[in-house]
C-alpha positions as CSV (number, residue, x, y, z in Angstrom):
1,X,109.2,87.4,78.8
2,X,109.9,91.4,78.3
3,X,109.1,92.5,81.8
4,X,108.8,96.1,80.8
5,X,106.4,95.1,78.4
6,X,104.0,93.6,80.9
7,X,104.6,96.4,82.8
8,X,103.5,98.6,80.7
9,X,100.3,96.2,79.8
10,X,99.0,96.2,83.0
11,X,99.6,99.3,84.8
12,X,96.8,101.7,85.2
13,X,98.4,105.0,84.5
14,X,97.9,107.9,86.6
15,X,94.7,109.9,85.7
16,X,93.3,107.4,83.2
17,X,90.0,106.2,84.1
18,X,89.8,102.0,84.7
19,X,86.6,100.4,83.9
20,X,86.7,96.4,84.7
21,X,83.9,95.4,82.6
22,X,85.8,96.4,79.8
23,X,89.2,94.7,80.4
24,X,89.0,91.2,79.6
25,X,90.2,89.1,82.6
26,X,91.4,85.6,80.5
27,X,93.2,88.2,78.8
28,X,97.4,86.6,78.5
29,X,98.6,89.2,75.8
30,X,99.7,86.3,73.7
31,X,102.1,83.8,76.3
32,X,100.3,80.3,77.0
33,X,101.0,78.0,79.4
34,X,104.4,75.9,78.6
35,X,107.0,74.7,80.5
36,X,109.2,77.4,79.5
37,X,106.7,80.2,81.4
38,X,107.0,77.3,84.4
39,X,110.8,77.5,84.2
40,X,110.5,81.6,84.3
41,X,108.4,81.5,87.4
42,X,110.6,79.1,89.5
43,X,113.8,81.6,88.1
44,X,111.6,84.7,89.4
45,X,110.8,83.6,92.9
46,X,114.4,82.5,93.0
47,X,115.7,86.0,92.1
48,X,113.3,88.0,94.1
49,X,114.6,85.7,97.6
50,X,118.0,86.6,96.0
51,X,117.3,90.4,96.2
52,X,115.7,90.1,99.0
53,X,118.6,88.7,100.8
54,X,120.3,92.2,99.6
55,X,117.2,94.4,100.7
56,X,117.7,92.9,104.0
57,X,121.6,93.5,104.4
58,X,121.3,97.1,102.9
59,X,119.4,98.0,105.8
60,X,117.6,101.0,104.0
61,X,114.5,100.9,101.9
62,X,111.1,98.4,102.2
63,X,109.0,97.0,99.5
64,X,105.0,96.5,100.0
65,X,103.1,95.0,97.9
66,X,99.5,95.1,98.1
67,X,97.1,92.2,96.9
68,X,93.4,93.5,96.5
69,X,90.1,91.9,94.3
70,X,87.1,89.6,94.6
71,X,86.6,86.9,97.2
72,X,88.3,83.9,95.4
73,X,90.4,86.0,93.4
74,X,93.7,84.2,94.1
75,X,95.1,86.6,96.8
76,X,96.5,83.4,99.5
77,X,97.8,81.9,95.7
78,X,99.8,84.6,94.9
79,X,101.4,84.9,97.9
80,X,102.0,81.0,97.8
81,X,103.5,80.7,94.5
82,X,105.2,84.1,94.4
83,X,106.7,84.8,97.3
84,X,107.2,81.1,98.4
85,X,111.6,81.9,98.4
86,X,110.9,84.5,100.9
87,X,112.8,84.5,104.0
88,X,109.9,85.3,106.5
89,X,112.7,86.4,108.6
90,X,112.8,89.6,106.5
91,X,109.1,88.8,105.0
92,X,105.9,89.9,107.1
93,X,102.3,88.8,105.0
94,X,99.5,90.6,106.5
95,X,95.6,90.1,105.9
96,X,93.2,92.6,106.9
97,X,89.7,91.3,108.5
98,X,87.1,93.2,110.1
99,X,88.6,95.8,112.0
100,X,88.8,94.7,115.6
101,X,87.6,97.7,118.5
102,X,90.8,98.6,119.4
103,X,91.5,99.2,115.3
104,X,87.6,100.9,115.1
105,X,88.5,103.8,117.8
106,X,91.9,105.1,115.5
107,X,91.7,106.0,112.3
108,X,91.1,103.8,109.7
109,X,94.5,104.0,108.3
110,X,96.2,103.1,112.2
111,X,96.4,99.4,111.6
112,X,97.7,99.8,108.0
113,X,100.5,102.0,109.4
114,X,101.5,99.7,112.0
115,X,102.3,97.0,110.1
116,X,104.2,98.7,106.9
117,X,107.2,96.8,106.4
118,X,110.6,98.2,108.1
119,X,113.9,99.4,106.2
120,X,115.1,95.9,104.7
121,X,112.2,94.1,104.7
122,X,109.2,92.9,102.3
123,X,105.8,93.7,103.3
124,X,102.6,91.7,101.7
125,X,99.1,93.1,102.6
126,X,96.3,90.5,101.9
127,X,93.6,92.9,101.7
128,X,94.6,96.4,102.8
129,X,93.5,100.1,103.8
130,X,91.6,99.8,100.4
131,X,88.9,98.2,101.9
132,X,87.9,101.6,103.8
133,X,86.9,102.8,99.9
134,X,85.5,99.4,99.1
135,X,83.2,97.3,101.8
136,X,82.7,100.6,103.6
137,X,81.2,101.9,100.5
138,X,79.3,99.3,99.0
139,X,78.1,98.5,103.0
140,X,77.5,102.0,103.5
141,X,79.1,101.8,106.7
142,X,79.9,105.6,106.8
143,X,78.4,108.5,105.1
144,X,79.4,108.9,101.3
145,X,81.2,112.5,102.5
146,X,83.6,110.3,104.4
147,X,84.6,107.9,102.9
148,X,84.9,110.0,99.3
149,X,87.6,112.0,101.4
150,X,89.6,109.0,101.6
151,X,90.7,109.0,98.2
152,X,93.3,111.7,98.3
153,X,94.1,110.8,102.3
154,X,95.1,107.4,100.6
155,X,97.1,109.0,98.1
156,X,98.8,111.1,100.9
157,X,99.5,108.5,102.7
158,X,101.2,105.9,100.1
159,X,103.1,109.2,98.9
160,X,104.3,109.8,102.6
161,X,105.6,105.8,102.7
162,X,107.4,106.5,99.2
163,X,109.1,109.7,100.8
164,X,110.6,107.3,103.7
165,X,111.9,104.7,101.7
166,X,109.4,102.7,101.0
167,X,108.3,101.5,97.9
168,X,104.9,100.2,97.0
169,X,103.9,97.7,94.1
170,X,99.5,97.4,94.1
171,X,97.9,94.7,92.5
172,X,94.2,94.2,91.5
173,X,93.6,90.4,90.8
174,X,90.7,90.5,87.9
175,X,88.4,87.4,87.4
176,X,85.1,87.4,86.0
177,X,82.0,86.3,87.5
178,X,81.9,83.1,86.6
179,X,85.4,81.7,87.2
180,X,84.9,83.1,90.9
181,X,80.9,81.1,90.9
182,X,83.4,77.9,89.6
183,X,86.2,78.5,92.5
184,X,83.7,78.9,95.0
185,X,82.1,76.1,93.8
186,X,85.3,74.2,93.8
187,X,85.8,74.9,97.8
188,X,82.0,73.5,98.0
189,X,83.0,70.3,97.5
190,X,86.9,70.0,98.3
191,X,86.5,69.5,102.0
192,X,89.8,70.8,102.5
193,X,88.6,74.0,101.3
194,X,85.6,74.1,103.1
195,X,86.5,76.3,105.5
196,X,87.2,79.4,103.2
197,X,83.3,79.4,102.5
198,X,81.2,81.8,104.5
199,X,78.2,84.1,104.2
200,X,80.6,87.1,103.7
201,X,81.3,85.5,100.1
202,X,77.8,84.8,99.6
203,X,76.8,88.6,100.1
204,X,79.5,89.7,98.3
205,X,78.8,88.0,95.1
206,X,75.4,89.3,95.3
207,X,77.2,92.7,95.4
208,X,79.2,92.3,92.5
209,X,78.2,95.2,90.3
210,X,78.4,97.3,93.3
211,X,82.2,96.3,94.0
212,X,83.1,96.5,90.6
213,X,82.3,100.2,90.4
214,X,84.0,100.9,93.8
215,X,86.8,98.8,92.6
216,X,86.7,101.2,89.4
217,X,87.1,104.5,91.0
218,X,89.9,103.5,93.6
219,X,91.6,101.8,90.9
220,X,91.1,105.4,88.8
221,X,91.6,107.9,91.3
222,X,94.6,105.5,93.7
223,X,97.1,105.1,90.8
224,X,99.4,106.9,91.4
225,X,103.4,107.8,90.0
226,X,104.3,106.6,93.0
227,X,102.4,103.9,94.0
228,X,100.7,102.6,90.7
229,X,98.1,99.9,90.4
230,X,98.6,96.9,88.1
231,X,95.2,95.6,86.9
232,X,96.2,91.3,86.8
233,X,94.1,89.5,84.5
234,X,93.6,86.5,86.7
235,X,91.4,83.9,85.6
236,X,94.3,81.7,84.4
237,X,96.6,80.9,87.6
238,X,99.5,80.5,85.5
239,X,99.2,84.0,84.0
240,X,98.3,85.8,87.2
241,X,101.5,84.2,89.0
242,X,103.6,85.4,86.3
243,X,102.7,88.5,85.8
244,X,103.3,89.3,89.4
245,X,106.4,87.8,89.8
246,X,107.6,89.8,86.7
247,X,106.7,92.8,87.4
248,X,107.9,92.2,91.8
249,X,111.5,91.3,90.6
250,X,111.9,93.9,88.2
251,X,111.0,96.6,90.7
252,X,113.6,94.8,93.0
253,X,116.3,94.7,90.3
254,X,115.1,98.4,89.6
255,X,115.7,99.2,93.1
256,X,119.0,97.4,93.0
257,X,120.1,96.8,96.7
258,X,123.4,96.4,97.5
259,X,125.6,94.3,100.6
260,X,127.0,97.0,102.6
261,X,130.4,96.8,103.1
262,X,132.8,95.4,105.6
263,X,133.0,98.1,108.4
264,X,136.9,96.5,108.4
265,X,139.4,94.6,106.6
266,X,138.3,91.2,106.3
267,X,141.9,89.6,104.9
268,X,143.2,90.4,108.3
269,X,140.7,88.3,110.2
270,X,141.7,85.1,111.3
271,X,138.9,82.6,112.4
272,X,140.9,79.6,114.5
């Protein structure tokens, strides 16, 4: 797997305009499901724990990675099979739901900011401050001069985190509409998934042109040099697990954190 490659397959590049519809979302750029792309995902997770070990004992830079897209998307699976090696020590996952009324009387990005991950620690958002460009526009929650603003505030604010040390990966899981009408269906009748169901998903779907074309322009105008979006084709599992976990540990090994060293000579400790 050439890492840089995929890298460069799925990133949206600054200024370029994204249009889903047009991007195929079975799409694999040529790797199929074998047991030698199996092998590569169990040695990713297992490097990425290994680097984060190092993030953690450097002390000085964070990672965040940020999991957006449609309701049955595979947000909860990518943080399952990706960042299962974590330590959750050094590991925080955070998913955003309706604001709460303490979060509605700040601004919208005061709970995002609270919970960016610290020097030496990994930082997953299930959901994230992109919502306030996403449900609030399709919902019309606040007048189209606001949240149009919000945009370049965004932008700011990622650029801000990158300033301090912290690094910021964004990924935009892409199915289609009907693999997401055959997962939903799936938690229909699984009655261990029953629970994920709710009218939220229901009104959503109905919405899907409409969150498509606000997933278009943040996806356009948000990609930044410093905090790019990855569009992940991720109607294949396999693919979309992959493709995250490639492009997570090269940005680690990219980053290359390093043990600090002994503050004193260690071969004249005794331990008795």
């Amino acid at each position: 797997m050439n890492a840089q490659k995929l890298h460069k397959q799925l990133l949206v590049k600054p200024g370029r305009p994204v249009v889903l519809d047009k991007l195929d979302p079975s799409h694999t750029f040529g790797w199929e499901k074998t047991d030698a792309v199996a092998k590569r995902l169990v040695e990713n997770t297992a490097r990425i724990a290994e680097l984060q070990l190092r993030l953690f004992a450097e002390n000085k830079r964070a990672l965040l990675i940020i999991l957006q897209g449609m309701d049955a998307s595979g947000k909860d699976g990518t943080v399952r099979h990706v960042m299962s090696g974590l330590n959750p020590a050094s590991c925080q996952v955070t998913s955003f739901k309706v604001p709460t009324d303490e979060e509605i009387r700040h601004d919208y990005l005061w709970r995002v900011h609270h919970v960016v991950p610290a020097r030496g620690e990994i930082g997953v958002f299930n959901r994230s401050h992109y919502e306030d460009v996403l449900v609030v526009r399709v919902r019309q929650l606040v007048p189209k001069e606001i949240w149009k603003r919000r945009y370049d505030q965004i932008n700011d604010f990622e650029q801000m985190l990158t300033e301090n040390g912290v690094t910021i990966l964004k990924f935009f899981l892409h199915i289609d509409k009907a693999e997401q009408r055959d997962r939903l269906r799936a938690r229909l009748v699984d009655p261990a998934k029953n629970w994920k169901i709710t009218r939220s998903d229901l009104d959503v779907r109905r919405q899907w042109e409409a969150y498509q074309r606000a997933y278009d322009e943040a996806l356009s105008r948000c990609s930044t040099k410093w905090a790019p979006w990855f569009v992940v084709p991720a109607n294949k599992k396999w693919f979309r697990n992959l493709a995250v976990s490639e492009i997570v540990r090269a940005k680690l090994e990219e980053l290359h954190p390093q043990f600090p060293k002994p503050l004193f000579d260690l071969t004249k400790i005794r331990i008795v």
